[in-house]
C-alpha positions as CSV (number, residue, x, y, z in Angstrom):
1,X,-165.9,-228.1,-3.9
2,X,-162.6,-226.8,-4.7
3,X,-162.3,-223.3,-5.3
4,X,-159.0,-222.8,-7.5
5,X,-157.7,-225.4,-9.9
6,X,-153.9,-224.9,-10.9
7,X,-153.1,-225.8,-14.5
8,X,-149.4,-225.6,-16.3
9,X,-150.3,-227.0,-19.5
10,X,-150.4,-224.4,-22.7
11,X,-153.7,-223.6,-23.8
12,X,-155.3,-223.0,-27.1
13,X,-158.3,-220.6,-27.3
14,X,-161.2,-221.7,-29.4
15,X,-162.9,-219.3,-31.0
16,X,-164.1,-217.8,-34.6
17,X,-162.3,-214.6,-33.2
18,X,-159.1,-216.1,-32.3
19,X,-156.8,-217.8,-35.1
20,X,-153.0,-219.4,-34.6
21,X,-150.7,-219.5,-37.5
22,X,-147.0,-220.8,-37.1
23,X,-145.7,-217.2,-36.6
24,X,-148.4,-215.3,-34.8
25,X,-151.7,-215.5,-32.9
26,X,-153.9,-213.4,-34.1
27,X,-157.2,-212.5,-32.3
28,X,-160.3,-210.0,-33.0
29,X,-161.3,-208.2,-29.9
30,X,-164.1,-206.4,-28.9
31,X,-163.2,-203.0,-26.1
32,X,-165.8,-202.2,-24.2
33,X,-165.2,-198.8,-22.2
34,X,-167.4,-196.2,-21.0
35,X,-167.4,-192.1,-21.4
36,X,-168.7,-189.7,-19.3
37,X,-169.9,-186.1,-20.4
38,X,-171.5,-183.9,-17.6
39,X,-174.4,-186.4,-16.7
40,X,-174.5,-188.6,-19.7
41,X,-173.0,-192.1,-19.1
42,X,-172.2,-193.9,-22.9
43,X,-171.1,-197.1,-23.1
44,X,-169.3,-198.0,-26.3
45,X,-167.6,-201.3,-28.5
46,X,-164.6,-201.5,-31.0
47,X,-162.7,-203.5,-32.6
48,X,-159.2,-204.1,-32.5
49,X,-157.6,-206.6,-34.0
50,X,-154.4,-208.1,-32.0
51,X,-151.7,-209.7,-33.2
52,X,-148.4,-210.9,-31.4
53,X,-145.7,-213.0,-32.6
54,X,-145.0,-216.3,-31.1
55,X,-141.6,-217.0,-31.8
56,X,-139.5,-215.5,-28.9
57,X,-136.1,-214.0,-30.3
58,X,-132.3,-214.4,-28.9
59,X,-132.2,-211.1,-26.6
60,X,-129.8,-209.3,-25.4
61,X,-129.7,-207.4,-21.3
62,X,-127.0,-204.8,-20.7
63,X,-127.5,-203.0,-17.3
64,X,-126.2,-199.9,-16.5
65,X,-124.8,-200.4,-13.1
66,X,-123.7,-204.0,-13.8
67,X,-121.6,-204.8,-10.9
68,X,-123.4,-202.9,-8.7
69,X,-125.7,-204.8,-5.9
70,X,-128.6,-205.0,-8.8
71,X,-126.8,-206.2,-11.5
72,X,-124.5,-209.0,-9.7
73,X,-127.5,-210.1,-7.9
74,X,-129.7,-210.2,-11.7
75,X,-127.1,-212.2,-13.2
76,X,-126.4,-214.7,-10.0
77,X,-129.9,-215.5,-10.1
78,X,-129.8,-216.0,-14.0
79,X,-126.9,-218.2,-13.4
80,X,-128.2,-220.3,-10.5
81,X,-131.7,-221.1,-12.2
82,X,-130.1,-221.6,-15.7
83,X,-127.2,-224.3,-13.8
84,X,-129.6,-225.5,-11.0
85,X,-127.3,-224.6,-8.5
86,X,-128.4,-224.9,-4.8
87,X,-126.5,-224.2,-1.7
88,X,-126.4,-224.7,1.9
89,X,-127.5,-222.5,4.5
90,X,-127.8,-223.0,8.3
91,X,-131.3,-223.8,7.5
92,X,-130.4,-226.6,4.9
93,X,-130.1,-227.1,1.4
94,X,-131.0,-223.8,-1.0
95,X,-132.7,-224.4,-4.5
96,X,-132.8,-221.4,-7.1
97,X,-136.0,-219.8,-7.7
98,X,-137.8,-216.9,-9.4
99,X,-139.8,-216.1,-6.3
100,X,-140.6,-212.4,-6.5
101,X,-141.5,-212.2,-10.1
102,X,-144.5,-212.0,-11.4
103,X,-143.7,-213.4,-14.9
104,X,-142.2,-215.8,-13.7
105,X,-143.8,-216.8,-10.1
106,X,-147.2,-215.7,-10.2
107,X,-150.6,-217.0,-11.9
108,X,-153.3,-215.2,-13.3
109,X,-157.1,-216.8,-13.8
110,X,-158.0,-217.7,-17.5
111,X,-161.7,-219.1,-16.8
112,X,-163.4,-221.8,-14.5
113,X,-164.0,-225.4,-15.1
114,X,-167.3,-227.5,-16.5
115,X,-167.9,-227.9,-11.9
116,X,-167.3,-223.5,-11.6
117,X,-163.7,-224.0,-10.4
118,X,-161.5,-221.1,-11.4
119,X,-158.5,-222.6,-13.0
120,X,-155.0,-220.7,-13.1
121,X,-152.1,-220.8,-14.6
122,X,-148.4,-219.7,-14.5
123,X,-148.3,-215.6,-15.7
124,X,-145.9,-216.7,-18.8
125,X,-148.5,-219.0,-20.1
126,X,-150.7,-216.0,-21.1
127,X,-148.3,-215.7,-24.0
128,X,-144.9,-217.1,-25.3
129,X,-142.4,-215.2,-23.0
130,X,-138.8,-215.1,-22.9
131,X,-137.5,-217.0,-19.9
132,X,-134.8,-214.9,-17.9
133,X,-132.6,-218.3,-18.2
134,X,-132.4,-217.2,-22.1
135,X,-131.1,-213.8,-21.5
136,X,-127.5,-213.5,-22.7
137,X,-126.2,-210.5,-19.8
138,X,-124.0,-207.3,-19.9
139,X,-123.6,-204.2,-19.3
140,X,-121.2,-201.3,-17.4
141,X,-120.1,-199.7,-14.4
142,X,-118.1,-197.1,-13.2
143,X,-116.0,-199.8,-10.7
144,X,-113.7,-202.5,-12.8
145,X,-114.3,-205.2,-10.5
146,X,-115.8,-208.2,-12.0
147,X,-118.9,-209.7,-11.0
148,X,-117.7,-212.2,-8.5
149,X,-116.3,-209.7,-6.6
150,X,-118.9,-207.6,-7.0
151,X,-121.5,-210.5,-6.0
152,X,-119.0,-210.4,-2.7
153,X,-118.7,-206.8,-2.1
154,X,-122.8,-206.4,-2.3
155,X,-122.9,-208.8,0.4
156,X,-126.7,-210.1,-1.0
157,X,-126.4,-213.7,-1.1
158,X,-125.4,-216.6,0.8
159,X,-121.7,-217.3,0.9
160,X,-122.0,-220.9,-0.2
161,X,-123.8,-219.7,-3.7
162,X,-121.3,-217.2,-4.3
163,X,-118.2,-219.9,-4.0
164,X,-120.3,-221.6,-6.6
165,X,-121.2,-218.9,-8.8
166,X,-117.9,-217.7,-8.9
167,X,-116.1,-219.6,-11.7
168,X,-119.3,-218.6,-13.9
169,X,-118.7,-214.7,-12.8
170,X,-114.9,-214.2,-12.3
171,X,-114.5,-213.4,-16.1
172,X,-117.4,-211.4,-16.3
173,X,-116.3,-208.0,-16.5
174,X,-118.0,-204.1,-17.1
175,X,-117.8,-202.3,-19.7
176,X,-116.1,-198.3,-18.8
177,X,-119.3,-196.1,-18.0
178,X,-120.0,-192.6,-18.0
179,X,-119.2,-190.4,-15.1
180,X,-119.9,-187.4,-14.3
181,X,-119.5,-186.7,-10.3
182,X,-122.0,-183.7,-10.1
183,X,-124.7,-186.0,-10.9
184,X,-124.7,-188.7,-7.8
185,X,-123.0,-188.2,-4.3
186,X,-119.3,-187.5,-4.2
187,X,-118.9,-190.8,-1.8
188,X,-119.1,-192.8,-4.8
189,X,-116.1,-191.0,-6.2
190,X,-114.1,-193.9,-4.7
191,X,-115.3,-196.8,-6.7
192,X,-115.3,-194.3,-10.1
193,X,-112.3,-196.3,-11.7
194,X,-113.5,-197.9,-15.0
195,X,-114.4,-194.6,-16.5
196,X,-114.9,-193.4,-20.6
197,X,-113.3,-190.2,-21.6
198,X,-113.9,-187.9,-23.5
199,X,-116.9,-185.3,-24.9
200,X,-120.2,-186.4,-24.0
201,X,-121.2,-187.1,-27.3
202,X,-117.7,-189.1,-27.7
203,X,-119.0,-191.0,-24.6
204,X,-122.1,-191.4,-26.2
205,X,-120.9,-192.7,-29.5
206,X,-118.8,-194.8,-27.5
207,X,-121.8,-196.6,-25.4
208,X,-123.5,-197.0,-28.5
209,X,-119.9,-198.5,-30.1
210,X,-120.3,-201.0,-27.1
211,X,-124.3,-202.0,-27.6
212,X,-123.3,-203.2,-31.2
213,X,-120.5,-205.0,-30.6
214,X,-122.2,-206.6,-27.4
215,X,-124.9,-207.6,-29.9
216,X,-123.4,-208.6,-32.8
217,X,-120.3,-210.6,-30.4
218,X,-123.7,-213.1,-29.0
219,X,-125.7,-212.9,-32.0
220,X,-128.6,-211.1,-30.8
221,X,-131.7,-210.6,-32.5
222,X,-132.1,-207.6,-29.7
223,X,-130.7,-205.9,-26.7
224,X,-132.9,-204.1,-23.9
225,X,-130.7,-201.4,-21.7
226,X,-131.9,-200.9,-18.2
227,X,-130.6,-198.5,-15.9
228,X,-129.9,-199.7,-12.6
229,X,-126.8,-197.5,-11.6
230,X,-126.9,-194.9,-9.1
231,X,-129.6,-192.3,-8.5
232,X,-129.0,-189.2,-9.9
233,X,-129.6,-185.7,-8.9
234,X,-132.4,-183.7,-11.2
235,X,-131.5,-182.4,-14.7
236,X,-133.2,-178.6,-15.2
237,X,-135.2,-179.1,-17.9
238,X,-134.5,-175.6,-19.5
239,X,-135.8,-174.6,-23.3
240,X,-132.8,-174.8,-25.6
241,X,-131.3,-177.2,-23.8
242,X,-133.6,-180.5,-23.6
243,X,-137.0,-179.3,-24.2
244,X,-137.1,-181.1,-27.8
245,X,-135.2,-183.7,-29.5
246,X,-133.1,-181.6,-31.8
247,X,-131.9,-179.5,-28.9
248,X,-131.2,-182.2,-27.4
249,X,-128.6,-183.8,-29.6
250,X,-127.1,-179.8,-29.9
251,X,-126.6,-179.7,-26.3
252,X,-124.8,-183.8,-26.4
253,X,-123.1,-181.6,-29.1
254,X,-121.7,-179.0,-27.3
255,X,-121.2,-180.8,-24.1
256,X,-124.2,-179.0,-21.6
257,X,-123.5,-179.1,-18.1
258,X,-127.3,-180.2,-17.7
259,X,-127.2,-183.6,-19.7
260,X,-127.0,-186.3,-17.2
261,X,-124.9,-189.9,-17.5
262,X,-128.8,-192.2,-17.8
263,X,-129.9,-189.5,-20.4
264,X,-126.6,-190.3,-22.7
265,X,-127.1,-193.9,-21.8
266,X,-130.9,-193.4,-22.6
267,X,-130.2,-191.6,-26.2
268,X,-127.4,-194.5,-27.0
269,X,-129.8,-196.8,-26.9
270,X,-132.3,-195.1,-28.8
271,X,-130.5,-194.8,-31.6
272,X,-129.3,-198.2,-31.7
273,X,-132.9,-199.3,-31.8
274,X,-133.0,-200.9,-28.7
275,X,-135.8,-200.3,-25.5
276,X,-134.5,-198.4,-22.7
277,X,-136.0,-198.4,-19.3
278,X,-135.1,-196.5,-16.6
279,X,-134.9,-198.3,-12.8
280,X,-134.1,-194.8,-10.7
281,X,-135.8,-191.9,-10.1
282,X,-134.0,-189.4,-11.4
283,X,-135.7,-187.4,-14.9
284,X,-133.7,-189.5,-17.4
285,X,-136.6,-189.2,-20.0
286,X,-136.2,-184.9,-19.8
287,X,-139.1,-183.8,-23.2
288,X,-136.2,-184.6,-25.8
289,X,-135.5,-187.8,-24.9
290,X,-139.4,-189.0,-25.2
291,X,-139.6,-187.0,-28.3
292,X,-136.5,-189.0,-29.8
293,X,-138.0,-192.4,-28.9
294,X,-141.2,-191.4,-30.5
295,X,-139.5,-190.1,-34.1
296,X,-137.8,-193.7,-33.5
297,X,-140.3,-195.6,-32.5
298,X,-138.3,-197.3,-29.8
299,X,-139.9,-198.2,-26.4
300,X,-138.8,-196.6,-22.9
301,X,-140.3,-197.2,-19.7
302,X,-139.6,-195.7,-15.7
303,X,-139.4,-194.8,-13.2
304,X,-137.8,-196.7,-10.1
305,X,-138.1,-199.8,-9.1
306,X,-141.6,-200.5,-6.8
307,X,-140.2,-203.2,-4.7
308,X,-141.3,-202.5,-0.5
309,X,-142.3,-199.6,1.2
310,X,-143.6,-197.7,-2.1
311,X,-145.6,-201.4,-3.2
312,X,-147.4,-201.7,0.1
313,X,-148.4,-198.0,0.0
314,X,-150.2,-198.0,-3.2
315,X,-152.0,-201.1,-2.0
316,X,-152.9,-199.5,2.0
317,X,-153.8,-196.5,0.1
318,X,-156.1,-198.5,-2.7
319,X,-157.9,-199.9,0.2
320,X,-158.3,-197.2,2.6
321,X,-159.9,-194.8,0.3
322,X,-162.2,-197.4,-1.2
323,X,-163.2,-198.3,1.7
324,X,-164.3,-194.6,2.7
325,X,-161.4,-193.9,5.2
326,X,-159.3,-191.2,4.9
327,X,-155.8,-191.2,5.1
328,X,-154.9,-187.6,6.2
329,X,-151.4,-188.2,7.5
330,X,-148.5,-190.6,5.7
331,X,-144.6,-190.6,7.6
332,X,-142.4,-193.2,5.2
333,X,-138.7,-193.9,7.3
334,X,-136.4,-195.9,5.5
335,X,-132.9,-197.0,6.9
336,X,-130.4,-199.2,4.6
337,X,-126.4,-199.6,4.7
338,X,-126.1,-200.4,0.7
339,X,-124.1,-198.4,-1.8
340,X,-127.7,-196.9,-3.0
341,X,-128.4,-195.4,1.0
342,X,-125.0,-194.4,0.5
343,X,-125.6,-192.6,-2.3
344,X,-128.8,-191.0,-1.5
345,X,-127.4,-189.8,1.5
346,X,-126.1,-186.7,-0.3
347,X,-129.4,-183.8,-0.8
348,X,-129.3,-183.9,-4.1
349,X,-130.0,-187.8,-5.1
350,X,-132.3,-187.9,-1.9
351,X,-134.4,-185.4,-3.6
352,X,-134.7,-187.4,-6.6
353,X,-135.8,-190.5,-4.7
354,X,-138.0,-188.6,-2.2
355,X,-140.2,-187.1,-5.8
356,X,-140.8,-190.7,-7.1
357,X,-141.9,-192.2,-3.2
358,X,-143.9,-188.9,-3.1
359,X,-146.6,-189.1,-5.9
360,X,-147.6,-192.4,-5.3
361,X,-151.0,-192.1,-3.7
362,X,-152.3,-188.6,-6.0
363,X,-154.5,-190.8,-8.6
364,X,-156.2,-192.5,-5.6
365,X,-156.8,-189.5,-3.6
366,X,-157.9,-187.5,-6.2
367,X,-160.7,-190.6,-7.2
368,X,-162.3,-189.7,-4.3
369,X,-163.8,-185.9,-3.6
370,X,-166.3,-187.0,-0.7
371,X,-163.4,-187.4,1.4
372,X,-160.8,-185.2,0.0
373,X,-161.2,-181.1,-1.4
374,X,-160.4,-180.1,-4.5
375,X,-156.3,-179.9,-4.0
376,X,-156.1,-181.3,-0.9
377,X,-153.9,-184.3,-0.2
378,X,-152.5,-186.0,2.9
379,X,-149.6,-185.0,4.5
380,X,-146.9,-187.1,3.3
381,X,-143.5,-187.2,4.4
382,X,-140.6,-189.4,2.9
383,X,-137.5,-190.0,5.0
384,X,-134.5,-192.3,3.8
385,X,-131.0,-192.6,6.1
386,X,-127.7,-194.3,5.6
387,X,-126.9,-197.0,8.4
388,X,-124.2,-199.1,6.8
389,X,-124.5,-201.6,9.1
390,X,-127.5,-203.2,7.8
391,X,-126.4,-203.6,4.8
392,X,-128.7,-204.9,2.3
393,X,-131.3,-205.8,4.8
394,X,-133.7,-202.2,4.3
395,X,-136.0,-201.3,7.3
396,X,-139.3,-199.4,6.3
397,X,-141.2,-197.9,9.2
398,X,-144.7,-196.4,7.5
399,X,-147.5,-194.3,10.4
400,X,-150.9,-194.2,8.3
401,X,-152.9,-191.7,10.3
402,X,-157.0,-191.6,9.1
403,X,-160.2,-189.8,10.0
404,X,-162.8,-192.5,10.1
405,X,-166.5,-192.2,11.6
406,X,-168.0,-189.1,13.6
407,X,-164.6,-187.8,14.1
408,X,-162.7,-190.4,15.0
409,X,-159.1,-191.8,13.9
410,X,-157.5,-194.4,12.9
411,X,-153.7,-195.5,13.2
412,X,-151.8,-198.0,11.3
413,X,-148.0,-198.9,11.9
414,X,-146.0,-200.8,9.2
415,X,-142.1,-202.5,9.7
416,X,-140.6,-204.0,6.7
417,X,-137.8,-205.6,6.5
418,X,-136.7,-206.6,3.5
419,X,-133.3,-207.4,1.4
420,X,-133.3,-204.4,-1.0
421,X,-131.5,-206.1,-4.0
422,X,-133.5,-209.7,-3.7
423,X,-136.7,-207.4,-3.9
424,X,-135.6,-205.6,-6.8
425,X,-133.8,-208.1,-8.8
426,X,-136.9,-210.1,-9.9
427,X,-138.9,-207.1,-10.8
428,X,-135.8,-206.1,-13.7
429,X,-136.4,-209.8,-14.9
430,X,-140.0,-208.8,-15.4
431,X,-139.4,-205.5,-16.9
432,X,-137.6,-206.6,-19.2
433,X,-139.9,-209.6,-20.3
434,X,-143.0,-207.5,-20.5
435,X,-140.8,-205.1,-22.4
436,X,-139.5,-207.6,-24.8
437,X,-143.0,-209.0,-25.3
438,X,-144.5,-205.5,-25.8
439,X,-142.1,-205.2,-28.7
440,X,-144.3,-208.3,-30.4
441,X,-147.7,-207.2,-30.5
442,X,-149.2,-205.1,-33.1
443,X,-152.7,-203.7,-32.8
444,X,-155.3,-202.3,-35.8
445,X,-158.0,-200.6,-34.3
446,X,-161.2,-201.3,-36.7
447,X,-160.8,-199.3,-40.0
448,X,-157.5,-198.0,-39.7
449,X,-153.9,-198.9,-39.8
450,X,-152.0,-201.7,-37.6
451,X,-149.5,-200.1,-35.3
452,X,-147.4,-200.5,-32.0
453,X,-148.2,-199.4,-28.5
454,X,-147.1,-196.1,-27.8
455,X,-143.1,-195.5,-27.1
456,X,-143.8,-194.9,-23.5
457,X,-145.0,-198.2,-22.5
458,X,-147.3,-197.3,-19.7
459,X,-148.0,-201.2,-19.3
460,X,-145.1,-201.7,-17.0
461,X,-146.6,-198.6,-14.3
462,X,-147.5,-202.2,-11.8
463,X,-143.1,-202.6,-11.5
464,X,-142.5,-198.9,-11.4
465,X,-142.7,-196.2,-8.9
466,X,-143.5,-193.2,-10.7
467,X,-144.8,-194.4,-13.6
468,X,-144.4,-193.1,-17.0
469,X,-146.9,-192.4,-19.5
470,X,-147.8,-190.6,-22.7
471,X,-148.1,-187.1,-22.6
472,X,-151.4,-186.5,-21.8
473,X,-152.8,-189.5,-20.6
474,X,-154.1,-190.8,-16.7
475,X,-151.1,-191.6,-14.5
476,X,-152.4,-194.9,-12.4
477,X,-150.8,-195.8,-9.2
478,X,-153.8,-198.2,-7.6
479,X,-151.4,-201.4,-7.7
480,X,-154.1,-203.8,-8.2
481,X,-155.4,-202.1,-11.2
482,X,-152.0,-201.8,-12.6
483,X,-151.8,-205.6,-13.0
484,X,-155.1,-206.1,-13.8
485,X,-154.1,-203.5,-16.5
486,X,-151.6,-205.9,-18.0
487,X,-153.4,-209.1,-17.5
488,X,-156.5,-207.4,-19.1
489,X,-154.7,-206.3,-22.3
490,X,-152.5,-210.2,-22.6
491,X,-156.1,-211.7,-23.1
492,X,-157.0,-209.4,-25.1
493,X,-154.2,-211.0,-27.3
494,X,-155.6,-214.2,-27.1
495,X,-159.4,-213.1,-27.8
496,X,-160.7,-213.5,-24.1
497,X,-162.9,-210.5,-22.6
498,X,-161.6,-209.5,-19.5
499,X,-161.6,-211.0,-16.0
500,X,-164.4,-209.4,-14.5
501,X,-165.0,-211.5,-10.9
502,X,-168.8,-210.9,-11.6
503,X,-169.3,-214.5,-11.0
504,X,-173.0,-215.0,-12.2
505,X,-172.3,-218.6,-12.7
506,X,-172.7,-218.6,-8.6
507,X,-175.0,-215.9,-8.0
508,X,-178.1,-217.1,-10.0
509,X,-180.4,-220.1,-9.2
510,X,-180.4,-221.6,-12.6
511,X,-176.7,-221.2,-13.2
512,X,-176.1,-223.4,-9.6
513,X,-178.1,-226.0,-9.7
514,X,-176.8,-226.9,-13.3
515,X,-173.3,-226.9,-11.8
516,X,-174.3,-228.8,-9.4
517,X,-175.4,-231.7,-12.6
518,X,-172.0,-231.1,-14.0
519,X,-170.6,-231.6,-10.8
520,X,-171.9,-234.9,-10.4
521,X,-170.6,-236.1,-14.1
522,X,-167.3,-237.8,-14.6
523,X,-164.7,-235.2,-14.8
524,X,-163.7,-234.2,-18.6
525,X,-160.2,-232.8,-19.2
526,X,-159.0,-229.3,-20.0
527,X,-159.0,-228.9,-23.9
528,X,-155.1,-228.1,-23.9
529,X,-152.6,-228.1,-26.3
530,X,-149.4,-230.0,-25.9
């Protein structure tokens, strides 16, 4: 029998809970969770009543960092699917793919057939998604070049796309950016010629100039603002200064030496009504800039991109602890020869990036007091170096050391090599589907009012580093249950419970031999819709 049946037809749920009108699909849900207090296990049910709208609006993408490795590399791949462009390599002809995103190259189950097959489909089935082809792209950077020569100077992809692409990127040009050279390495002082001027809340006012006119030029319904520029050192969060919302905007005001480039950027958008999230680690979202998205009701997201070494960590990790091992020793080397090692090769922006790699594995540790004291946590050492000849061709080197039975141990060695900018390309394309899709589902919890989700969409922790989340609420890291997370919550909109690989259907007598009879019927299809 075949265990996994792959579907890519839509589907229509049918149920009393679930209804489809032409504008949204609106389904009654039932959350089952379960609270602890000293001894006492409760389980509990509510209702929540879901409701997302299926018609996908004309949406906007302006990266900060545009012609940077990132952002030539998001929009050559945009370009190549949207054109079907292929190329030759020395390995034969190339055809454009999404491979690497999980909206757009992964499936997820949605139930099992009459015969107990598990059918799957494509991750953007779940609900209507906006496909990365749609996305009109712009954005800034602190270099003038335009994006073909920016595609060229990253050095990401093959030479034969790039002679292709180039007549679609030549006349693709950034928008000035903000600079301010005690934020990032002074190396990157060289590239710093497509500058604003001005105060900071001139430049400000002026980013937020550009947003309107970028979306009003294309006609866009909405515009999502990523930051995928250069890491930044740490802003001191100091009372006074950016420890609300109001002082925020008095210290824009008066021009503090403390408010970073991605924190204008972040405020910009903002204001302009438009979700900002944040692809570096650096503390963008300082108190006042999470309090002003709240008062606004506009969605953020970060931190830093989880593409290799940080990805396969909160998965080794997961598993380790589960599976009663203890990791008691972690050593993460990274060397890479992009503009990004080069930047992080100054102290300050290392330390930035050496925070978000750092916290990773503290959820999962602390889930687990058998093996691990109260405070006590691996040792865990981050190291990142700048070898430019490599390139964009990263090399991870990760040493798990753990204590497993009567005293013994346990080493693990990890190399990765990966290409830094075709790892983290797909994973913008999926932030900024979720986010746009996030933006279309409203919520009533039984007896109260319909709302949205919570400015700081904690939904996009699987794509993110060091996640960010609502004051006061768990941080996850566990990269499994990050997706399952998201998956989990996407049915929800559709009225199905949860995917809960409990698998009765093949565990009980009864339930087996009567699949076995259905088995031995003539196939029936899938109830799908066209």
């Amino acid at each position: 029998m075949t265990s996994a049946i792959f579907s890519d037809n839509d589907f229509k749920v049918e149920s009393p809970d679930v209804r489809y009108t032409e504008e949204h699909i609106v389904a009654n849900y039932k959350y089952e969770t379960t609270s602890v207090e000293g001894n006492v296990v409760r389980p509990s049910r509510r209702t929540y009543t879901f409701k997302t709208e299926r018609r996908v609006p004309k949406t906007g993408l302006m990266l900060v960092g545009w012609g940077g490795n990132n952002g030539s590399t998001t929009t050559a791949g945009i370009l190549a699917n949207k054109h079907g462009i292929t190329w030759n390599t020395k390995s034969g002809v190339q055809t454009p793919n999404y491979w690497g995103s999980m909206t757009q190259a992964s499936t997820v189950k949605i139930g099992a057939d009459p015969a107990g097959n598990s059918v799957f489909i494509p991750f953007n089935r779940l609900l209507p998604m906006l496909s990365p082809n749609d996305l009109v792209v712009g954005g800034w950077d602190i270099s003038s070049l335009n994006l073909a020569d920016s595609m060229e100077r990253a050095e990401v992809l093959e030479y034969d796309l790039q002679r292709k692409l180039r007549p679609y990127m030549e006349n693709m040009v950034p928008l000035p950016s903000i600079y301010f050279p005690d934020f990032i390495a002074a190396n990157q002082a060289d590239r710093a010629d497509n500058v604003l001027s001005g105060s900071k809340k001139e430049q400000m006012e002026q980013v937020r100039q550009h947003i309107r006119d970028f979306k009003a030029a294309n006609e866009l319904e909405k515009v999502i603002v990523l930051w995928t520029a250069n890491t930044e050192r740490f802003s001191a969060v100091e009372a006074g200064k950016n420890d609300t919302a109001d002082v925020l905007m008095k210290s824009i005001e008066r021009g503090d030496a403390e408010i970073s480039p991605s924190t204008l950027f972040a405020v910009a958008s903002i204001l302009e009504g438009c979700a900002y999230i944040n692809g570096s680690p650096q503390n963008t979202f300082v108190p006042g800039v999470i309090e002003l998205a709240e008062r606004n009701k506009v969605y953020i997201a970060g931190d830093d991109f989880k593409s290799g070494q940080t990805k396969m960590k909160s998965v080794l990790v997961d598993f380790l602890v589960n599976a009663g091992i203890k990791p008691v020793s972690i050593v993460s080397y990274n060397h890479l020869g992009n503009n990004d090692g080069r930047n992080l090769s100054a102290p300050q922006t290392f330390r930035s990036k050496e925070i978000s790699k750092s916290n990773v594995v503290d959820d999962m540790v602390a889930s687990n007091r058998i093996l691990y004291d109260e405070n006590e946590h691996p040792d865990h050492t981050v190291v990142i170096k700048y070898v430019p000849y490599v390139g964009d061709s990263k090399r991870a080197m990760d040493e798990y050391t753990s204590e497993i039975f009567m005293g013994g141990t346990n080493t693990i060695v990890l190399h990765n090599t990966c290409e830094d900018s075709l790892l983290a390309t797909p994973l913008i394309y999926d932030l900024v589907v979720i986010m746009e899709l996030c933006q279309r589902i409203k919520v009533t919890p039984e007896g109260e009012e319909e709302e949205g989700f919570h400015s700081v969409i904690s939904l996009l922790s699987y794509l993110l580093k060091a996640p960010l989340v609502p004051q006061g609420t768990p941080i996850l890291n566990a990269l499994f249950a990050q997706r399952q997370c998201m998956v989990n919550v996407f049915r929800a909109c559709v009225g199905l419970a949860p995917e809960n690989n409990m698998t009765l259907e093949h565990k009980l007598v009864s339930h087996i031999e009567a699949a076995k009879e259905t088995s031995e019927r003539p196939p029936k299809r899938m109830r799908m819709s066209p």
